[in-house]
N, C-alpha and C positions, 0 to 999 in steps of 0.2 A: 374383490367385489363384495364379500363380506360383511368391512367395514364400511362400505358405500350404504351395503342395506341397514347398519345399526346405524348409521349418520342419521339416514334416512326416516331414522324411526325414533330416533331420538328429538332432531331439530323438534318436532310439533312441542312436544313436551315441554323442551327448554324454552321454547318461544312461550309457550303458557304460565311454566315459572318465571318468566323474565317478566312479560305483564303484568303479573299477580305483585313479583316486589317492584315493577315502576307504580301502579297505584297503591300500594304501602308507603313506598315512599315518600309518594304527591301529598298521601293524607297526614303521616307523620308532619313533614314539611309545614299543611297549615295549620295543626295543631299547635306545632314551633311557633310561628309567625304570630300564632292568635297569643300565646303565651305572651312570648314578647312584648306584645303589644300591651295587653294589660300590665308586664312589670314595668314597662316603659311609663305609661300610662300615670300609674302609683308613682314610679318612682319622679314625673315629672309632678303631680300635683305635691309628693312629700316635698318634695325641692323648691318652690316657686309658689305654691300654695294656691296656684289657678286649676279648677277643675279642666276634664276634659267634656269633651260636648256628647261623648256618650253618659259620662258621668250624670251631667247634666238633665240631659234628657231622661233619665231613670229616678234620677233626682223629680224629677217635675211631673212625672209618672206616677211616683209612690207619696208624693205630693196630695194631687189630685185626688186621688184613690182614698187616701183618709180624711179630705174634706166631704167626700161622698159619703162615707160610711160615719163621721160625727155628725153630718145634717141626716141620715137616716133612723141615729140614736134620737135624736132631738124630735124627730118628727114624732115618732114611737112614745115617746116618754110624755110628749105634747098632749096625746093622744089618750096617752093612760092615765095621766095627770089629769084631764080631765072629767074620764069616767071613773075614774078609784078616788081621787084627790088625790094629794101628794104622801100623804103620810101613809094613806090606805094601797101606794103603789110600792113595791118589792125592786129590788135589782133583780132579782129573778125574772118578774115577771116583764122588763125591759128585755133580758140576756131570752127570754125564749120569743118572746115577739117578733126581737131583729131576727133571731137565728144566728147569734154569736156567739164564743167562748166567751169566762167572766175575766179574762185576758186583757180579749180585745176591747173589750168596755173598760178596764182601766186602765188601758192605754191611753184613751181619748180622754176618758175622765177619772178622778181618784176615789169623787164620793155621788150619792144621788142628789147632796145636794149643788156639788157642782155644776152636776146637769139642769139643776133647775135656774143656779144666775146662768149659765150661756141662753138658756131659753128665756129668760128675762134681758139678757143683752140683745137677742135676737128680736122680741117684741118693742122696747126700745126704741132700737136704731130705725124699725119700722117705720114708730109714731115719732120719732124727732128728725128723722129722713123726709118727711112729707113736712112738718114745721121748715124745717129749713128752706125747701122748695118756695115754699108761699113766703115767707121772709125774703128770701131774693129777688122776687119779682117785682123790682120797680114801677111798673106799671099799675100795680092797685095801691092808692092814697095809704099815708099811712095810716089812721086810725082803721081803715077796712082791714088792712095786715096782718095789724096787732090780732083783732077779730077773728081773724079767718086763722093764725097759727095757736090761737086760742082752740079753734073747734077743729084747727088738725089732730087734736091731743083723744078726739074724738072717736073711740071705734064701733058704738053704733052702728053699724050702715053695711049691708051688702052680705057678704063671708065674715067679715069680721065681727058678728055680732057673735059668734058662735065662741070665737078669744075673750073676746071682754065679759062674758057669761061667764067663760071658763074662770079666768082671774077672779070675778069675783062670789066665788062659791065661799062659802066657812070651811072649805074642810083646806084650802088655799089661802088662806090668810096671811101667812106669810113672803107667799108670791107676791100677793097683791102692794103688801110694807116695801116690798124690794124693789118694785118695778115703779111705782110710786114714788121713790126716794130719789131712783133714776131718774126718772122722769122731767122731777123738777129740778134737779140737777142741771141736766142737760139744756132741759126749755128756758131759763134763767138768763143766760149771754145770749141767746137766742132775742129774746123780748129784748132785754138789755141794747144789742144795738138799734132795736128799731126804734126805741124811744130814742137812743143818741141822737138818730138820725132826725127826729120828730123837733127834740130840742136844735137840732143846729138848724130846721126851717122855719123855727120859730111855729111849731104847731103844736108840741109839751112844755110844759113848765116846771121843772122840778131840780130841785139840787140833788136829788137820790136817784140816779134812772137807773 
């Protein structure tokens, strides 16, 4: 009877260690499983060269995350550009605005003057975003087209007076060369096809369109 009562007094305990190492083991197990997974994972994109869709999606995550954070640089420096000028603005005084390491800022960009062509590529594709628009729409005659993708180039008006002020300060002059250069770059095959178009309806005249 003894051994009945140490049986007795033993089972709880062993039933306690015996659950204690089933969920070690359970947890071990998906720790294994998740291993796995990822060396599977790697080893299936080093082999076949197809990501996987977790991959993927952190991919498109970390993505995202540094378009957010180069349109925050850009808004910032936009900003500072404005009231300092560009020559009179610092990387510093970008790196404490956003509230970023000088890292993460040349991550995105290498110099401040790099930040200032994306901010000229960014006003840009604005004003030759909206030329394009009124270039496409066949419905207004062409000479009014022409006109109208003429005074798209236009930022006068609304919010955007505050941009074209800004470009055209002295202490920005260089922006203004840059964006400028762009611009007619861009607007050039723009007008270009609409005179084509002018000439094949017989309503330009020109051997140089």
């Amino acid at each position: 009877w003894k051994l009945a009562l140490i049986a007795l007094a033993v089972l709880p305990i062993a039933g306690i260690l015996i659950a204690v190492c089933l969920k070690k083991i359970t947890e071990l197990s998906r720790v294994v499983r998740e291993i796995n997974s990822k060396i599977s994972g790697d080893y299936n994109e080093a082999i076949t060269g197809a990501k996987t869709v977790k991959t993927l999606v952190v991919e498109e995550k970390m993505r995202k995350e540094a378009v957010e954070r180069k349109n925050e640089i850009l808004d910032v420096a936009d900003e500072l550009f404005g009231k300092k000028g560009f020559d009179g603005t610092s990387t510093n005084d970008i790196l404490e605005k956003v509230g970023i390491a000088r890292g993460t800022l040349y991550h995105h960009f290498k110099s401040k003057e790099e930040i200032m062509d994306a901010l000229i590529e960014r006003y840009s594709d604005r004003l030759l975003g909206a030329a394009q628009e009124v270039a496409a729409d066949k419905t207004i005659p062409l000479v009014d087209r022409t006109i109208r993708v003429v005074m798209s180039m236009n930022l006068n008006s609304g919010s955007s007076e505050e941009i074209m002020e800004h470009i055209h300060r002295p202490q920005n002059a260089l922006m203004h060369q840059k964006i400028q250069k762009m611009i007619i770059n861009g607007l050039t095959p723009i007008l270009t096809d609409i005179i084509c178009e002018g000439i094949d309806q017989g309503v330009f005249n020109t051997p140089y369109p």
